[in-house]
BAPA-367479 format. One record per residue (C-alpha): residue in one letter; x, y, z; residue number from 1. Coordinates in nm, 4 decimals. Layout:
BEGIN
 type        u        v        w seq
    A        X        Y        Z NUM
...
This chain:
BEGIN
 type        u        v        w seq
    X  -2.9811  -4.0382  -0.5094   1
    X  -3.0914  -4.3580  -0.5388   2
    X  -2.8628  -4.6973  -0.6549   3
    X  -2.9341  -5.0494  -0.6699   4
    X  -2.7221  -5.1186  -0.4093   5
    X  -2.9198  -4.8714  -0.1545   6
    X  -3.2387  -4.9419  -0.3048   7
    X  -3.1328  -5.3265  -0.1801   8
    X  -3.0100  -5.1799   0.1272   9
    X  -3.3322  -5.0475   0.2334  10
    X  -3.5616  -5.3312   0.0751  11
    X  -3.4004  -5.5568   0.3309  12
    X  -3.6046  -5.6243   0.6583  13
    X  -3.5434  -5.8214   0.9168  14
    X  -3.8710  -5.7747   1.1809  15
    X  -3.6614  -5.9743   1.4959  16
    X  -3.4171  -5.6790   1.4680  17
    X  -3.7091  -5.4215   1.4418  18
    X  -3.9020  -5.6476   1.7450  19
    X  -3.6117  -5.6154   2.0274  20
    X  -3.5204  -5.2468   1.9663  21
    X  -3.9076  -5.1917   2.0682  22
    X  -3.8507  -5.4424   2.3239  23
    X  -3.5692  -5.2745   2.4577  24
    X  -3.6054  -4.9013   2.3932  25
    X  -3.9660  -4.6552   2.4513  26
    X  -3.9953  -4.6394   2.0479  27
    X  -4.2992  -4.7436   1.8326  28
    X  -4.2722  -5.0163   1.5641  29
    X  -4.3017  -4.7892   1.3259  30
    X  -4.0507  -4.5288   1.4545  31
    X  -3.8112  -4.8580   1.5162  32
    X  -3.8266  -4.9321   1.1523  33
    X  -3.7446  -4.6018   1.0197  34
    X  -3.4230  -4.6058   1.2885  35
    X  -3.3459  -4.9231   1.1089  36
    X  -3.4071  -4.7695   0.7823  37
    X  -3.1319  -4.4654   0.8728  38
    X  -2.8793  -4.7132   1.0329  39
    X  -2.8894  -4.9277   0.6704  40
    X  -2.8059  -4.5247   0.5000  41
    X  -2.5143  -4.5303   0.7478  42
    X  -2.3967  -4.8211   0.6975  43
    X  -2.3955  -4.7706   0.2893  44
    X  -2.2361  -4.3992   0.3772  45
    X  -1.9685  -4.5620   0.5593  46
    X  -1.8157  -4.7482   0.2671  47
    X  -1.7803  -4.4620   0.0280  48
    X  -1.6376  -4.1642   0.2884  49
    X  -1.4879  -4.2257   0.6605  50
    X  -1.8379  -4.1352   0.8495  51
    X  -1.8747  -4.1122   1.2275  52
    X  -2.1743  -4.0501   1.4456  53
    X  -2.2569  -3.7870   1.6312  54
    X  -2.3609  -3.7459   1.9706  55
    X  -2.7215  -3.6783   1.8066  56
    X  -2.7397  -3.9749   1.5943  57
    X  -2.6175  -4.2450   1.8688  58
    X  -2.9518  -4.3714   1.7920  59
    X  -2.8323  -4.5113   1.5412  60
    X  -2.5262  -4.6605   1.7006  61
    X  -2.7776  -4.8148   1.9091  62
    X  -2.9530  -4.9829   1.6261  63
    X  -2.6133  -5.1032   1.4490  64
    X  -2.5410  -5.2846   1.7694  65
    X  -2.8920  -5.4655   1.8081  66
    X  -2.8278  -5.5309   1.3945  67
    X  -2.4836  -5.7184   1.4921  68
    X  -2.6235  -5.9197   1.7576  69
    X  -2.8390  -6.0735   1.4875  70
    X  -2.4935  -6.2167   1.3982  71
    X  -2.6166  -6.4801   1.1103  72
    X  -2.8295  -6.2292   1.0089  73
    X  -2.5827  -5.9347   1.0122  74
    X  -2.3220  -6.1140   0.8528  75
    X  -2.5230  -6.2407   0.5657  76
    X  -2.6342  -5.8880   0.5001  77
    X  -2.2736  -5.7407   0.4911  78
    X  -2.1505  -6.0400   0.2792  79
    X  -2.4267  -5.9759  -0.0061  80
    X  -2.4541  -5.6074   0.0176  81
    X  -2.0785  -5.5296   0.0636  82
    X  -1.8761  -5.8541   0.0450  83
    X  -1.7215  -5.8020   0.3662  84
    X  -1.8539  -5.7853   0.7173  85
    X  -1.8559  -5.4468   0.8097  86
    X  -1.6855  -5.4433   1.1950  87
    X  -1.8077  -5.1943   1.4305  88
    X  -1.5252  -5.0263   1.5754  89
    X  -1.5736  -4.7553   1.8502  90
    X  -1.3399  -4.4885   1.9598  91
    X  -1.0238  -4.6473   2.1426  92
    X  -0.9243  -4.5662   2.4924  93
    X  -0.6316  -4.3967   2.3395  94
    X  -0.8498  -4.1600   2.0705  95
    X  -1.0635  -4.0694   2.3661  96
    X  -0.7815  -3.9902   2.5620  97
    X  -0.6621  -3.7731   2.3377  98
    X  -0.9690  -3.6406   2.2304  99
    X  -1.0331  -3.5537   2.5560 100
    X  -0.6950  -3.3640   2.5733 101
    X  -0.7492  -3.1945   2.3059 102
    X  -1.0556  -3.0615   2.4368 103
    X  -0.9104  -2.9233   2.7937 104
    X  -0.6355  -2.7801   2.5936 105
    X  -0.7428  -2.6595   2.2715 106
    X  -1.0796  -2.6130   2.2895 107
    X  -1.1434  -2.3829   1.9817 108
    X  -0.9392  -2.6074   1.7958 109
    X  -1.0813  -2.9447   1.9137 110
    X  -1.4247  -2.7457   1.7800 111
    X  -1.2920  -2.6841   1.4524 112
    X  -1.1800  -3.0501   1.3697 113
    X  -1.5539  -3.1650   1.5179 114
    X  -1.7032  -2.9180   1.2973 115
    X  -1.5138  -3.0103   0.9907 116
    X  -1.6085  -3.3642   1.0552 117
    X  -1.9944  -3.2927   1.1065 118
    X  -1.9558  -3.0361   0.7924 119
    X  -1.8434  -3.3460   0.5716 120
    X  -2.0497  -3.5803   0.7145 121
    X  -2.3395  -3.4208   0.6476 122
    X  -2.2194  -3.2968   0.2576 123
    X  -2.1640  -3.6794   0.1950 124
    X  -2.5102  -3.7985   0.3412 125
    X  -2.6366  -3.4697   0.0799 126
    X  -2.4292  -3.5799  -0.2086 127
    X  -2.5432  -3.9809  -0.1524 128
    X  -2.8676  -3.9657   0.0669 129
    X  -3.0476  -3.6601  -0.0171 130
    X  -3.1890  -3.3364   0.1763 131
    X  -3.4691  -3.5423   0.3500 132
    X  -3.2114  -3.7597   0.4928 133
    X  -3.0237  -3.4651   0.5913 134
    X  -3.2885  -3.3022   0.7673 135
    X  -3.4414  -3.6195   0.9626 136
């Protein structure tokens, strides 16, 4: 599973980023670092198959946004690991919106498209990342 591009991915550290998620979230150094560690898999995921995260993994949403507020730091990562600057873009009132009606009026279908989603999501992260990643 592994590629040089990954294994540069998670060889980079940046211990300010690491420092205020401990700072501003009840997590260990240590547990901080391996967040970090996932949101870098993410982030690689992201520019081979159109990812999203879950409602279980908005840890790692959490990270990504400490990451970009490192913005010199973010930006130089993005530009030598994927020669672009990778733009965090949430859900738009107008997705949620219809999300949302979606779910009041379709509700087994609405399940079905989230499933599908999580179902690819997570053969991609297999196919890329591995089983370990999978499981944690």
């Amino acid at each position: 599973m592994s590629t040089p591009l990954l294994d540069a991915l998670l060889a980079y550290e940046e211990p300010d980023i690491v420092s205020r998620f401990t700072d501003l979230l009840a997590v260990d150094e240590n547990e901080a670092r391996d967040i970090f560690q996932e949101t870098k898999k993410f982030l690689y995921l992201s520019q081979h198959y159109p990812v999203f995260i879950p409602d279980d993994l908005l840890i790692l949403d959490e990270m990504w946004h400490n990451f970009i507020l490192f913005t010199p730091a973010y930006h130089a990562f993005c530009q030598t690991h994927f020669q672009r600057y990778l733009h965090h873009l949430p859900a738009t009132r107008q997705e949620k919106t219809e999300q949302a009606r979606l779910r009041a009026e379709q509700p087994e279908q609405s399940r079905q498209q989230y499933l599908a989603r999580l179902e690819a999501l997570l053969e991609a992260t297999y196919d890329h990342l591995g089983e370990d990643t999978v499981r944690k």
